[in-house]
Biopython code that builds the backbone (N, CA, C, O; Angstrom):
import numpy as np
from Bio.PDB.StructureBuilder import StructureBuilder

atoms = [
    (1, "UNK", "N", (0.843, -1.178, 0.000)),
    (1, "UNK", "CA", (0.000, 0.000, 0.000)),
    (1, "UNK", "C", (0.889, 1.242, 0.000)),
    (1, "UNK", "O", (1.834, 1.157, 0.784)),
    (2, "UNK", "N", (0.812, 2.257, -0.626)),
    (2, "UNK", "CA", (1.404, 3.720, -0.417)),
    (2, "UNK", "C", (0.576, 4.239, 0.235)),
    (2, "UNK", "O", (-0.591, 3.859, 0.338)),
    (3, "UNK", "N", (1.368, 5.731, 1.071)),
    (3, "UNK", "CA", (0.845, 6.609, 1.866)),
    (3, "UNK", "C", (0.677, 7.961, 1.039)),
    (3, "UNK", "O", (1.140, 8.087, -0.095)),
    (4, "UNK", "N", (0.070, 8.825, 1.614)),
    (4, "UNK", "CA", (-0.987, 9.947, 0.939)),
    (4, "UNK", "C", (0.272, 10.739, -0.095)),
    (4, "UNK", "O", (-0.048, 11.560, -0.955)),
    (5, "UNK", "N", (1.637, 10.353, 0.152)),
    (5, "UNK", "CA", (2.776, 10.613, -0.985)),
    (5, "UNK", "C", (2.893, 10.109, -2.076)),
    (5, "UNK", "O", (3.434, 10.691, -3.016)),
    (6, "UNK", "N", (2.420, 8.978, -2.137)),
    (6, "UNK", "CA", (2.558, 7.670, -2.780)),
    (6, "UNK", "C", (3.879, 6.744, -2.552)),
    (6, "UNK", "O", (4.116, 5.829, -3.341)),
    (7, "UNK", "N", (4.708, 7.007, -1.473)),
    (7, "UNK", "CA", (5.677, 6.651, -0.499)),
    (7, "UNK", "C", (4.841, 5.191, -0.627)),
    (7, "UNK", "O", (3.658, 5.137, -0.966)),
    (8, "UNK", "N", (5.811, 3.813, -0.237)),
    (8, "UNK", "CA", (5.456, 2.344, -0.369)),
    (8, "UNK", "C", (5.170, 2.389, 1.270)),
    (8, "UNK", "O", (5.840, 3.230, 1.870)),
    (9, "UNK", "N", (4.325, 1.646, 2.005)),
    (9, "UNK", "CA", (4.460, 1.613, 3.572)),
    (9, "UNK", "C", (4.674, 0.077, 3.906)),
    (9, "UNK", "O", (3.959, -0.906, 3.708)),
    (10, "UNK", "N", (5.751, 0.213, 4.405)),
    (10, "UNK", "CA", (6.414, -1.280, 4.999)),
    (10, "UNK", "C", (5.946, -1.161, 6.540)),
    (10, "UNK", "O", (5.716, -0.062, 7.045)),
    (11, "UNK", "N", (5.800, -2.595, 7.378)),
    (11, "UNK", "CA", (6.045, -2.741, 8.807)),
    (11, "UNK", "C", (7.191, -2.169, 9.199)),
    (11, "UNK", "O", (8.197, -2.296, 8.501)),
    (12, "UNK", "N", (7.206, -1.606, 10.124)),
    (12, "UNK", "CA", (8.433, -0.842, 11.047)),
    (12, "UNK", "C", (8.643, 0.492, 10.319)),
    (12, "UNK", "O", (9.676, 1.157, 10.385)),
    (13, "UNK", "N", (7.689, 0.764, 9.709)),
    (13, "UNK", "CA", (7.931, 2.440, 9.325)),
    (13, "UNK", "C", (7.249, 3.207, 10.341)),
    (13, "UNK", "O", (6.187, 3.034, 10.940)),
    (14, "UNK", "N", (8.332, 4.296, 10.386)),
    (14, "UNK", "CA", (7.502, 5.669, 11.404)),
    (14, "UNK", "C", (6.849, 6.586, 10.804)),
    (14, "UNK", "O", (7.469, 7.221, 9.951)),
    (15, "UNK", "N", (5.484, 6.918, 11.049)),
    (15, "UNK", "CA", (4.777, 7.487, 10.496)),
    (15, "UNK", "C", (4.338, 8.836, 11.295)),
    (15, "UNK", "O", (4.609, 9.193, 12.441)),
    (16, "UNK", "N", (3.615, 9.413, 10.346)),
    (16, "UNK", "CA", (2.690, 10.645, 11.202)),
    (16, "UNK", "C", (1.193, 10.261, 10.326)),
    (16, "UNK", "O", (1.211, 9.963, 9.132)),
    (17, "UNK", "N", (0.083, 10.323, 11.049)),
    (17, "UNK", "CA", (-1.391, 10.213, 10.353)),
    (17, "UNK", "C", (-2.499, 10.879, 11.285)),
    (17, "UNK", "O", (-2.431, 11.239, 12.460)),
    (18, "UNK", "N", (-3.189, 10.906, 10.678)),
    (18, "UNK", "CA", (-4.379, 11.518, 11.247)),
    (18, "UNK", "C", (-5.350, 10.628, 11.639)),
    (18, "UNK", "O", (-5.665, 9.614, 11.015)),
    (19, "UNK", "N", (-6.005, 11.156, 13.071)),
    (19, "UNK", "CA", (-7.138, 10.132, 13.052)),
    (19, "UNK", "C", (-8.145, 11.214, 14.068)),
    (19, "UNK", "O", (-7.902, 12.251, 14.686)),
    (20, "UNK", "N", (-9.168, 10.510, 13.902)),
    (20, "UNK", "CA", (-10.363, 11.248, 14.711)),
    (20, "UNK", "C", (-10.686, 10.719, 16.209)),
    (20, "UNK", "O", (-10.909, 9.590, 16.646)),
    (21, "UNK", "N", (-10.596, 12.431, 17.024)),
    (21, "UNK", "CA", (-10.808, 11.587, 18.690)),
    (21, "UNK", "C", (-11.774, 12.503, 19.235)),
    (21, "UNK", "O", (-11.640, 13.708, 19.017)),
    (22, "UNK", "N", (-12.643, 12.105, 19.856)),
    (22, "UNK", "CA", (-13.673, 12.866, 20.798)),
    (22, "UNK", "C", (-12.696, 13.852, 21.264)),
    (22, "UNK", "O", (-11.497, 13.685, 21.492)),
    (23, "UNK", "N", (-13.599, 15.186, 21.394)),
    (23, "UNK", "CA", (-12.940, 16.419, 22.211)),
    (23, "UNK", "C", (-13.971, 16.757, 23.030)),
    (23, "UNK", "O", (-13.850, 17.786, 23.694)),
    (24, "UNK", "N", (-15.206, 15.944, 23.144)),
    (24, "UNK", "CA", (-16.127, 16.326, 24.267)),
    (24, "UNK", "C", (-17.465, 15.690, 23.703)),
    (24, "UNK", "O", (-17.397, 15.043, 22.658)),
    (25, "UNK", "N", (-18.718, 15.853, 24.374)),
    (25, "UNK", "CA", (-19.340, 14.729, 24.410)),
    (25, "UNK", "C", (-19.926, 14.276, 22.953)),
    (25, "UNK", "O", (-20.134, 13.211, 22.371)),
    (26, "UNK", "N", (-20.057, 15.481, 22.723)),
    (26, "UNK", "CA", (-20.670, 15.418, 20.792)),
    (26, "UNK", "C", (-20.050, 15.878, 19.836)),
    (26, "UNK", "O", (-20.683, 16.193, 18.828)),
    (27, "UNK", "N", (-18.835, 16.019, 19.883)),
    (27, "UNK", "CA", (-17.871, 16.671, 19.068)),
    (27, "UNK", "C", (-16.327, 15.759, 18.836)),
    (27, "UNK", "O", (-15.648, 15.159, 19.669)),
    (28, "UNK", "N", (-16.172, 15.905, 17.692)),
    (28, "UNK", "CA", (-14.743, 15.257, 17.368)),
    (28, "UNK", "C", (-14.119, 15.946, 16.148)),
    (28, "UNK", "O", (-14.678, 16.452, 15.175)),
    (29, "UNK", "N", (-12.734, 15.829, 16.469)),
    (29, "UNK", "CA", (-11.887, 16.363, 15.816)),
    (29, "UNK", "C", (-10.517, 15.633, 15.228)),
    (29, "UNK", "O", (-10.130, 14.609, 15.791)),
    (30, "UNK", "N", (-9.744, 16.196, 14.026)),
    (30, "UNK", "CA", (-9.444, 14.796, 13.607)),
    (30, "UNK", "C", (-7.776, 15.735, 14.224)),
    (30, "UNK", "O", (-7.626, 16.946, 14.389)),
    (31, "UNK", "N", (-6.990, 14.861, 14.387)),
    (31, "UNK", "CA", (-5.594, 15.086, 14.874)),
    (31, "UNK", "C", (-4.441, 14.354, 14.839)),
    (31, "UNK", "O", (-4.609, 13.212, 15.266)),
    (32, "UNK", "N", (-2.870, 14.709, 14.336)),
    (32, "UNK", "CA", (-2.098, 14.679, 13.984)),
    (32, "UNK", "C", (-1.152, 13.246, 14.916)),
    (32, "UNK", "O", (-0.582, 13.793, 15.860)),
    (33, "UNK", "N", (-0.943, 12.200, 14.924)),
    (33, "UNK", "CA", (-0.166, 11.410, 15.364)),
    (33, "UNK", "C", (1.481, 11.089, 15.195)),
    (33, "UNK", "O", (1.998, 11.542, 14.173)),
    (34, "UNK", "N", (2.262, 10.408, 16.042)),
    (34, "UNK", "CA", (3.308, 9.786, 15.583)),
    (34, "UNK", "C", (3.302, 8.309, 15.805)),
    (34, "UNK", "O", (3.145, 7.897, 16.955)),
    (35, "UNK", "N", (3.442, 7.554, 14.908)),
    (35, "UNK", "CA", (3.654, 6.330, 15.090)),
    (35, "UNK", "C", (4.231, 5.360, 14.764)),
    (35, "UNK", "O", (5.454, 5.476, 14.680)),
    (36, "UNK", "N", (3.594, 3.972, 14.436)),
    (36, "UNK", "CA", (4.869, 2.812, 14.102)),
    (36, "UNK", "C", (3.759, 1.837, 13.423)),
    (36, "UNK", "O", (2.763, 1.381, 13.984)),
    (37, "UNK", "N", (4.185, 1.620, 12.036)),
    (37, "UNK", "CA", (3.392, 0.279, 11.132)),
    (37, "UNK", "C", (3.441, -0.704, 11.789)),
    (37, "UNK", "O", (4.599, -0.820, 12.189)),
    (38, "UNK", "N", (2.762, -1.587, 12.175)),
    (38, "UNK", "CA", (2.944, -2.852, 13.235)),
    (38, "UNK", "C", (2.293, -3.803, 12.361)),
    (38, "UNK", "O", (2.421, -4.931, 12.836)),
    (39, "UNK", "N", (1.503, -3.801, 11.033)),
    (39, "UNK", "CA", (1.047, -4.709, 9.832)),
    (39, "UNK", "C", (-0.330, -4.068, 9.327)),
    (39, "UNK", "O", (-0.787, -2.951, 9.567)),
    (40, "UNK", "N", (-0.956, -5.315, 8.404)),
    (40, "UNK", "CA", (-1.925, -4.706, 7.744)),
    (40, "UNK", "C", (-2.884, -5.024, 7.783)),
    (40, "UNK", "O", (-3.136, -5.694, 8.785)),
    (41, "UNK", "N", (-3.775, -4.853, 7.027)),
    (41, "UNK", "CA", (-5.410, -5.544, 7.012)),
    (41, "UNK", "C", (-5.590, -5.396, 5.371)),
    (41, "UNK", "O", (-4.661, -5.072, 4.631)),
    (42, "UNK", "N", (-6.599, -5.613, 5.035)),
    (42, "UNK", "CA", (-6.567, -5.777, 3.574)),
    (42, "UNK", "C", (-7.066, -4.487, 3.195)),
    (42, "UNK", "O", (-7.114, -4.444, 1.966)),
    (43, "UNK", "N", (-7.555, -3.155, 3.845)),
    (43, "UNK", "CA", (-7.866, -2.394, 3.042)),
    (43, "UNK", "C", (-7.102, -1.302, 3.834)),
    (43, "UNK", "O", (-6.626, -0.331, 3.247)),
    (44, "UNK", "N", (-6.954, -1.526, 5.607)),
    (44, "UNK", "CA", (-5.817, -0.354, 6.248)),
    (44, "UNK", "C", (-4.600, -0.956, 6.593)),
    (44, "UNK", "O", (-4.036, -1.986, 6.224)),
    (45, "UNK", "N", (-4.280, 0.103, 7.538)),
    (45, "UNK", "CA", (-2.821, -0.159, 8.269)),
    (45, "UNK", "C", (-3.249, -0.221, 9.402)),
    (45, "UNK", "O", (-4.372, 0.189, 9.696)),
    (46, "UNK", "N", (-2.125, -0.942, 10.555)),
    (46, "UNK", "CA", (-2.014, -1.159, 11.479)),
    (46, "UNK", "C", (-0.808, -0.413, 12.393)),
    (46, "UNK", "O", (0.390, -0.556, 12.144)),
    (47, "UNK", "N", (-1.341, 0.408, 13.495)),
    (47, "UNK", "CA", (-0.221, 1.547, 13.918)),
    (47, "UNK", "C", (-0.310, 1.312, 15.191)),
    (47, "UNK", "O", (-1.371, 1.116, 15.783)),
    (48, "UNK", "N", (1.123, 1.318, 15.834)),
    (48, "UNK", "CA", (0.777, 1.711, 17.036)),
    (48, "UNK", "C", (1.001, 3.283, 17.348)),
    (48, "UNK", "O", (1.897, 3.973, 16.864)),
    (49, "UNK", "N", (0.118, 3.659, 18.151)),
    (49, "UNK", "CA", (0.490, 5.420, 18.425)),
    (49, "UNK", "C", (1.515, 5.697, 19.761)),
    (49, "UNK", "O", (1.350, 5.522, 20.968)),
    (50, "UNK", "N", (2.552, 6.168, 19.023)),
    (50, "UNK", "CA", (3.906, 6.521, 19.908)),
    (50, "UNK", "C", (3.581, 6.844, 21.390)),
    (50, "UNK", "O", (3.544, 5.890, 22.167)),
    (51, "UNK", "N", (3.316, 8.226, 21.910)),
    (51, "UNK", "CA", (2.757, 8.578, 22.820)),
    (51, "UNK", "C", (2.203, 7.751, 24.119)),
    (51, "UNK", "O", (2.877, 7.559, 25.131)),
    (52, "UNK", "N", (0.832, 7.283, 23.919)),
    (52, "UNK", "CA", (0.177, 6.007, 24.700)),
    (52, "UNK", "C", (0.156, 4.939, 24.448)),
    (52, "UNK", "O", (-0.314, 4.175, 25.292)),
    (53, "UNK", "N", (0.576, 4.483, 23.375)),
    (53, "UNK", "CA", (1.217, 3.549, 23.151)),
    (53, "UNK", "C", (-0.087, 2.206, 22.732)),
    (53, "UNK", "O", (-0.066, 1.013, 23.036)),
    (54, "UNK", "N", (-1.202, 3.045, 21.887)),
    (54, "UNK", "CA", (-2.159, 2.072, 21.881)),
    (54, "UNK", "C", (-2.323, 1.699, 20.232)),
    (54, "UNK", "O", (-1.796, 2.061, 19.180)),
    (55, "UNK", "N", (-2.836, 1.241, 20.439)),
    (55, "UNK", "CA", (-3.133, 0.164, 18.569)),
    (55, "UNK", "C", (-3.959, 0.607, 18.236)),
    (55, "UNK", "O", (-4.809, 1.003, 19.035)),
    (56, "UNK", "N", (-4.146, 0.796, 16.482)),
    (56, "UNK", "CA", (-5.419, 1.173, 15.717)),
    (56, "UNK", "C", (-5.211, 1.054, 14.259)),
    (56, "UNK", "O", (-4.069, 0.996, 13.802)),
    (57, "UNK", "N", (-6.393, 1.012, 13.414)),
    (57, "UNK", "CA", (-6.245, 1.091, 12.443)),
    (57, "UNK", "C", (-6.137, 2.029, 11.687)),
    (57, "UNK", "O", (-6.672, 2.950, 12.304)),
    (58, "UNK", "N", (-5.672, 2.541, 10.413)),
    (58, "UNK", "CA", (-5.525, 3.913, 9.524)),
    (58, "UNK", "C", (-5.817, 3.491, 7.914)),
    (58, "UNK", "O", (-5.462, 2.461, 7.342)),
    (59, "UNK", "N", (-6.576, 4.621, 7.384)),
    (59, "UNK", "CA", (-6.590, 4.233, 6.127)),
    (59, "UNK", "C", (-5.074, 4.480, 5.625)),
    (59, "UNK", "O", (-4.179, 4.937, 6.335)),
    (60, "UNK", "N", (-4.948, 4.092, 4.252)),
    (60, "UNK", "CA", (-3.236, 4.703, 4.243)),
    (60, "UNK", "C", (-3.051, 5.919, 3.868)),
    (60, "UNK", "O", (-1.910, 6.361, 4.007)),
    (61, "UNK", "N", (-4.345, 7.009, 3.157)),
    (61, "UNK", "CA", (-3.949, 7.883, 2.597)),
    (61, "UNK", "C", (-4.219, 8.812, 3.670)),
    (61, "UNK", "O", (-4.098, 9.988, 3.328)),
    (62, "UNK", "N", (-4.541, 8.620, 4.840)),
    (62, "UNK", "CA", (-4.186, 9.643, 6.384)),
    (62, "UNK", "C", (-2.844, 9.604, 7.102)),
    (62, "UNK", "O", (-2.426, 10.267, 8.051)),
    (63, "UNK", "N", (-2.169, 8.428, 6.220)),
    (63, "UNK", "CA", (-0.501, 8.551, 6.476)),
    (63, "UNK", "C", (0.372, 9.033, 5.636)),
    (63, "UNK", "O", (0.172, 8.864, 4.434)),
    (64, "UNK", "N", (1.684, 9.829, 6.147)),
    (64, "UNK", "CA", (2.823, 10.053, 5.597)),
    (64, "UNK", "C", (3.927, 9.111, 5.976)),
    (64, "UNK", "O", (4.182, 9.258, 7.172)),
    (65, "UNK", "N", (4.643, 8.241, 5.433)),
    (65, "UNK", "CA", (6.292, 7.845, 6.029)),
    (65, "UNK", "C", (7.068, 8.939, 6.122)),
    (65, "UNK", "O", (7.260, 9.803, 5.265)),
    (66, "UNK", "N", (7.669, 8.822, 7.623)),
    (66, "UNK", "CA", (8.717, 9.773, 7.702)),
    (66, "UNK", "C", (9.651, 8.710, 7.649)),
    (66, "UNK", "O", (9.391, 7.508, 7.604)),
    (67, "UNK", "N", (11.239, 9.495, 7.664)),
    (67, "UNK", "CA", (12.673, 9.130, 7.743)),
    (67, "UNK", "C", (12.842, 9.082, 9.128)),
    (67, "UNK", "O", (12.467, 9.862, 10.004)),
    (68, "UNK", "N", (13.567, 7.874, 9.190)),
    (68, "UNK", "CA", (14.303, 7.709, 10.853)),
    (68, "UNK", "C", (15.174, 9.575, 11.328)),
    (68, "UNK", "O", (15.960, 10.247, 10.661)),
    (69, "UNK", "N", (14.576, 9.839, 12.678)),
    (69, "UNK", "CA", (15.152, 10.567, 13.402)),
    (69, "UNK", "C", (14.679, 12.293, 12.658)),
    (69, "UNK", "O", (15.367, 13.312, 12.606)),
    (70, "UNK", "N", (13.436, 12.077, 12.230)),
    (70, "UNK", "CA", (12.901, 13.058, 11.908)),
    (70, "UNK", "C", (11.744, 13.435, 12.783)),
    (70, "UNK", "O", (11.097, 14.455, 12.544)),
]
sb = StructureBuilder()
sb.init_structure("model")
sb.init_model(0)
sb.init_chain("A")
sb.init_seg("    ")
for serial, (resi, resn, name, xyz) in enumerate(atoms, 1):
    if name == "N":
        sb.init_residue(resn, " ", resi, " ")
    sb.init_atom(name, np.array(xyz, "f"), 0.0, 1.0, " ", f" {name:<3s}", serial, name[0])
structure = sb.get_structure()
């Protein structure tokens, strides 16, 4: 799968993507992540999010690959 660059996305790539999180009881907003490809599914990706360190899925074109130590 490529990311919203058209960049190839391998497991163990560090990424940045977007995803949508409640900001209060009826409202959500979509926001900027760092993370890690951990595998796939047949139509997303599989990330863990750096920070808290929790699992989720992403479409791929809400991801960018970054370069190590960026």
């Amino acid at each position: 799968m490529k990311d919203f660059l058209g960049k190839e996305i391998n497991v163990g790539d560090r990424i940045a993507y977007l995803a949508g999180r409640r900001t209060g009881s009826s409202s959500r907003r979509n926001m900027l992540f760092k993370g890690k490809v951990i595998g796939f599914t047949t139509k997303m990706i599989r990330v863990i999010e750096e920070k808290h360190n929790s699992e989720e899925t992403i479409m791929p074109f809400n991801i960018i690959v970054v370069k190590e130590g960026d």
